[in-house]
N, C-alpha and C positions, 0 to 999 in steps of 0.2 A: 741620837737624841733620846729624850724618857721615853717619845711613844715608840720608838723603833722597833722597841724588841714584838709589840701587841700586831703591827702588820707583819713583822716576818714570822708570828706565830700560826698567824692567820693564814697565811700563805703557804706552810707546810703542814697545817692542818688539813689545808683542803687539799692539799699534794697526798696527803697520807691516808686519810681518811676522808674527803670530801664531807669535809665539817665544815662551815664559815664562822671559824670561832676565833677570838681574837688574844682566849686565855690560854693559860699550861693546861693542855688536855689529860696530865697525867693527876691532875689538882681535882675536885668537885667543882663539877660544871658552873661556872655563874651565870644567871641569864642575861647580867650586864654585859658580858664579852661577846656575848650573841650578835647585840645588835648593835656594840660601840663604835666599832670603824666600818665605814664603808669597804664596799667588795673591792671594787676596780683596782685601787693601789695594790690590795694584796695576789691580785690576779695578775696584774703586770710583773709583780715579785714574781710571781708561779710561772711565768714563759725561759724567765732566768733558771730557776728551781728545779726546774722539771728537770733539765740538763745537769746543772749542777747546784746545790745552795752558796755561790758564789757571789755576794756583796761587792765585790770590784767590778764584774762586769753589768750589775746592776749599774752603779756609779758611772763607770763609762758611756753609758745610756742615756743614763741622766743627764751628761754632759754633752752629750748630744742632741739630746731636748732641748737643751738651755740653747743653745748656739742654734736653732732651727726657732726658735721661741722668738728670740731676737730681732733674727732676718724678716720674720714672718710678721712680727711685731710693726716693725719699720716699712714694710709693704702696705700695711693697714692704713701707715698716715701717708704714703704714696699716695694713695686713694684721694684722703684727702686734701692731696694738692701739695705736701712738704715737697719743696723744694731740694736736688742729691746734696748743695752746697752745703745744707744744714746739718749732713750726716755724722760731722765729727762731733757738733753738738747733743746729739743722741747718744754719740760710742761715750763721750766724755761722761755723760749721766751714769749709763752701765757700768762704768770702770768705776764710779764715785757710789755706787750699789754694792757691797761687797755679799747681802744676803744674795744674789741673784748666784754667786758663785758658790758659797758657803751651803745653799740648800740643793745645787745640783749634784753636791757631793754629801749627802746626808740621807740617810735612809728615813722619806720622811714625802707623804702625798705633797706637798705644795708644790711642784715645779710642776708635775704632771696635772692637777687644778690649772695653774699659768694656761699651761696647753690649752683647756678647752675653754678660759675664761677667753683667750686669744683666741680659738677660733669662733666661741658663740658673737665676738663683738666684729670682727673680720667680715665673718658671715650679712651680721647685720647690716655692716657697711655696705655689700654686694647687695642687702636685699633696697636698700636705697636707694643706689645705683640704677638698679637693671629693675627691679619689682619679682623677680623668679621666682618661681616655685620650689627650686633647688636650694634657693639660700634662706628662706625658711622657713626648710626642712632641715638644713644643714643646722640654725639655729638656733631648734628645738631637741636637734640630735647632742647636738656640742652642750647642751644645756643639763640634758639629763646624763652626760659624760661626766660634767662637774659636779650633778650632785649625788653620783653612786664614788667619785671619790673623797669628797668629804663634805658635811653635811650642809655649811651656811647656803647653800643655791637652792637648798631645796623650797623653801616658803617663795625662793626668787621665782617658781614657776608662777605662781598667780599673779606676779608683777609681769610675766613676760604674756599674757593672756592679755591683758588691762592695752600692754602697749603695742601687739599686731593687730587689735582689736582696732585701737588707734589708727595704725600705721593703716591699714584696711581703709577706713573714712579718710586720712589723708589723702591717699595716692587713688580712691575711688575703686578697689578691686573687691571682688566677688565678697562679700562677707562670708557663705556657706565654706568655700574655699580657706578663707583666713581663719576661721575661727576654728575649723578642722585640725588643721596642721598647728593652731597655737595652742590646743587643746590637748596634744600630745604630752609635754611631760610634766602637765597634772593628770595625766593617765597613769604617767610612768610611777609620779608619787603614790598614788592611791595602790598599785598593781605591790610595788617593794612595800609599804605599809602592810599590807596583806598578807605577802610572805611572812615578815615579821612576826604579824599576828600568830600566822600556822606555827610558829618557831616558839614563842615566847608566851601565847594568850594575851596578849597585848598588839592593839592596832595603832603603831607608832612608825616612825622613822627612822630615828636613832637614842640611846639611852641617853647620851651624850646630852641631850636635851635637857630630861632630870637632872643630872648632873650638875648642868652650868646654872639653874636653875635658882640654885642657892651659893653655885661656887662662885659665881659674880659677885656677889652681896660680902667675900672674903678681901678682898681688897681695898673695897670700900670701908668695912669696918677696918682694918689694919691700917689704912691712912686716916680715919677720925679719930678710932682709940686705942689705937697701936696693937702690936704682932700677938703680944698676948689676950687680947682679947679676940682679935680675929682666931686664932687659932681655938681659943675657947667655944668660939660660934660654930664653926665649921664639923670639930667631934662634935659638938652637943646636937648637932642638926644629923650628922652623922648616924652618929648612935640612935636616935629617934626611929631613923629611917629603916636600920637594919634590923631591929623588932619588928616588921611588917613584913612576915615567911613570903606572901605571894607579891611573884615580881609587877604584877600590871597594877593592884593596888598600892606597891611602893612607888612607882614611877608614878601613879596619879598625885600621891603624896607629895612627892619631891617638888612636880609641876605646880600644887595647891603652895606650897609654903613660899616657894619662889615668887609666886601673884603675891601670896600675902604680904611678902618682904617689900616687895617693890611699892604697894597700896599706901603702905604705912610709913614710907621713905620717898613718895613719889616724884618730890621738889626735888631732895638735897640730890639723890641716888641719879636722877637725871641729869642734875649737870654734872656728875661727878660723871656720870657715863657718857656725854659728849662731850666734854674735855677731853677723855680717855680717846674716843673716836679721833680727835682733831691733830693730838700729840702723834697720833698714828702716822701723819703725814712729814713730821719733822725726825721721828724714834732713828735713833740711827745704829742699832741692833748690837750694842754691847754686848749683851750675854750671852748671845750668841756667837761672837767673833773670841769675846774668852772662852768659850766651849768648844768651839772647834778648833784653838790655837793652845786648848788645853790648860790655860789661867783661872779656868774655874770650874768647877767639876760641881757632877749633880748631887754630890754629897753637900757640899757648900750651899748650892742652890734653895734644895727645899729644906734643909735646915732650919728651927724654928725663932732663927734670930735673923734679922733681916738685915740683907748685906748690899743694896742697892744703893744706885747715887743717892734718890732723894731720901733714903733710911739712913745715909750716911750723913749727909749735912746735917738732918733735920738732929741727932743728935750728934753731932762733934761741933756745929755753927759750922757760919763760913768765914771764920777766920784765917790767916796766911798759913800758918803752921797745920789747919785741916786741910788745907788746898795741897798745900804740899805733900803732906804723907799720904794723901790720894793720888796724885800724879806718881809717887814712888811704888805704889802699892798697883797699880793699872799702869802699866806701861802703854796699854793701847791708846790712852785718851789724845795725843795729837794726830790719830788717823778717825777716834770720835767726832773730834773739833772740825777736822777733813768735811767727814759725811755730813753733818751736822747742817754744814758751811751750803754744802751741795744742796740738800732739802731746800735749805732757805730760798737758793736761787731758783730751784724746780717750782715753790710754791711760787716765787714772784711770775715765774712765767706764765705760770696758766694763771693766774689772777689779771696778766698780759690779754690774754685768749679769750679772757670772760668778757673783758673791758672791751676788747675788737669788733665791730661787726662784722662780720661776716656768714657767707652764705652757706656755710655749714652747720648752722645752732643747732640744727634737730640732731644731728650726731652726737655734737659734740654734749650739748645737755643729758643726753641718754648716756654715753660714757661716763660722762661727771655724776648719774645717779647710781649706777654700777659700782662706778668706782666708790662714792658713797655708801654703799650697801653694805660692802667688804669692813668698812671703816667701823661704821656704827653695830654692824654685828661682832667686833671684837669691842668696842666698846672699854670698860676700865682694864683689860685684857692684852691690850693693843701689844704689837712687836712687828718687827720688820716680817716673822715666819707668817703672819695673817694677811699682809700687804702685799706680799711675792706676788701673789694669782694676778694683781691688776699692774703691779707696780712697773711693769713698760707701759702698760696704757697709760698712767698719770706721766713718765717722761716724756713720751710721745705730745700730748699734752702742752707738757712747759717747751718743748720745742718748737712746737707750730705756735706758742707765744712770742718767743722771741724770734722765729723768722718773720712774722707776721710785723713784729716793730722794726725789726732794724730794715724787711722790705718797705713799710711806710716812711721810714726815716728817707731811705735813698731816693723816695721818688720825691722829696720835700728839700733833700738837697743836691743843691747842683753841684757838676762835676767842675772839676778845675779848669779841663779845656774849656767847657762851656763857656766858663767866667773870662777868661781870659779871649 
């Protein structure tokens, strides 16, 4: 994928030279490459590397992630209470997921994120369970795992403070105690910030912040006044930024314009950015599936004419004759129609789950803001690669919805012998 080559740079940068840099070392240093990607993915590159720079048995690994991700996934809702009968309704969701398979084979942090999103919420589940000290530890540790490999978890540490803070007053345990161990990976943040700083003169987390800053606000103008002007905003904000020689004043920059952009858009850009969030949950990763089935290349991709579904309706209409030389042109869209079909049924399940009482709310609401988190920080952004990290949690989810109804249906209706 685009970003692959910037973690396997990273990775034999720091194999070479114990650089953690994400550009061509042979290029003039950027200080955006510094602090673009997270360590952890390229440091799991580097156990491969070391041995050999061999991308297949990277992949093979991966694939074994995936398939331990799963099992491990499915033991979560063990916990709570799913039922083994419902298992084929789980596998059925995975198989009707095709990014779960498509990104264990792609040189690319999201399957390895999955990991620790699955085990900081696992964890959790234990620490509601039992009350341990081990689980969390376990998930503060999982927490600052997910955000040294890619950045959205990081703000999520002051969220996970707020709620063992919480979980402490609930369950009546030592506050000195809870608020210790929740305190940890806003240590962790502050500690990497720091580095950064020493690296760049800048006390930050990732550039990638700057970045999206303004590059959010790209989509949104491209969907109100089309590719040509987005694409006009984006160099003209560009170019502004690159006139500013020092890197910690550009990045103040980029962070200032982004506020301003948002300030002065605040109505429309926000719903345009929870819609974006919501679509999250139906997307059913076309670009994706042509790019690793090789139907659309990243030449096509960032091309400055826009070649998407809704780019495409919006100018050809949705007349017969545009439907059809779209179905000719995508041969994928009856395995689209497929996933598409599946989402739907996944969303009715856990809208099932919500509707249920039962006596698991306090998980299940903290899963569902998690799961939330992911959503709304991809925002007008959204794709199946942003939703991988949770997306067993949310099948998991639509599954203990529908066992949860069709177990109330059975005790509502009687059996035949009964009647009889």
């Amino acid at each position: 994928m685009g970003d692959s080559a910037e973690y396997i740079y990273e990775a034999v940068n720091i194999k070479n030279l114990f650089f953690f840099y994400s550009g061509n070392p042979v290029m003039p240093i950027e200080p955006e490459f510094i602090t673009q990607r997270q360590p952890l993915y390229p440091l799991f590159l580097l156990m491969v590397y070391f041995f050999a720079t061999n991308n297949w048995i990277v992949l093979l690994l991966q694939n074994i992630f995936s398939v331990i991700n799963i099992l491990y996934a499915r033991k979560i809702f063990d916990k709570l209470g799913l039922d083994r009968c419902y298992y084929w309704i789980f596998a059925l969701f995975v198989v009707g997921y095709p990014a779960q398979m498509i990104y264990a084979n792609t040189i690319a942090p999201d399957l390895l994120l999955q990991t620790f999103a699955l085990l900081y919420m696992g964890s959790f589940i234990d620490f509601v369970q039992s009350r341990q000290r081990k689980s969390e530890l376990m998930m503060g540790l999982a927490l600052i795992g997910g955000m040294l490999t890619k950045p959205v978890l990081y703000p999520f540490a002051l969220v996970h403070l707020v709620l063992m803070a919480y979980s402490g007053f609930r369950y009546k345990l030592k506050l000195q105690r809870t608020i210790v161990l929740a305190i940890i990976p806003l240590c962790a943040v502050l500690v990497f910030n720091y580095w950064n700083y020493t690296r760049t003169g800048k006390f930050h987390f990732t550039s990638n912040q700057a970045f999206n800053a303004q590059y959010y606000f790209y989509p949104y103008i491209s969907t109100k006044f089309g590719m040509d002007s987005a694409n006009h905003f984006l160099s003209k904000e560009r170019a502004v930024a690159a006139t500013i020689p020092d890197f910690a004043e550009r990045y103040d920059f980029e962070i200032d314009r982004g506020r301003q952009l948002f300030l002065q858009n605040i109505l429309p850009y926000s719903i345009y950015h929870l819609t974006g969030a919501l679509r999250i949950f139906v997307e059913p990763g076309k670009a994706e599936i042509d790019l690793f089935t090789g139907q659309l290349t990243y030449g096509r991709l960032y091309s400055k004419k826009e070649a998407g579904f809704y780019a495409y309706f919006r100018e050809k209409g949705w007349g017969g004759d545009s439907v059809k030389e779209y179905l000719i042109q995508n041969p994928a869209m009856p395995l689209i129609g497929v996933i598409i079909l599946m989402n739907l049924v996944k969303i009715a399940g856990v809208i099932l789950l919500i509707a249920k009482r039962t006596g698991r709310r306090f998980e299940v609401v903290f899963m569902l803001l998690f799961i939330g988190w992911f959503a709304v920080a991809a925002g007008p952004i959204a794709n199946t690669r942003y939703f991988l990290p949770v997306s067993l949690l949310w099948i998991g989810l639509a599954v203990m919805g529908y066992a949860g109804w069709w177990g109330k249906r059975r005790t509502r209706v009687p059996d035949k012998a009964q009647i009889g």
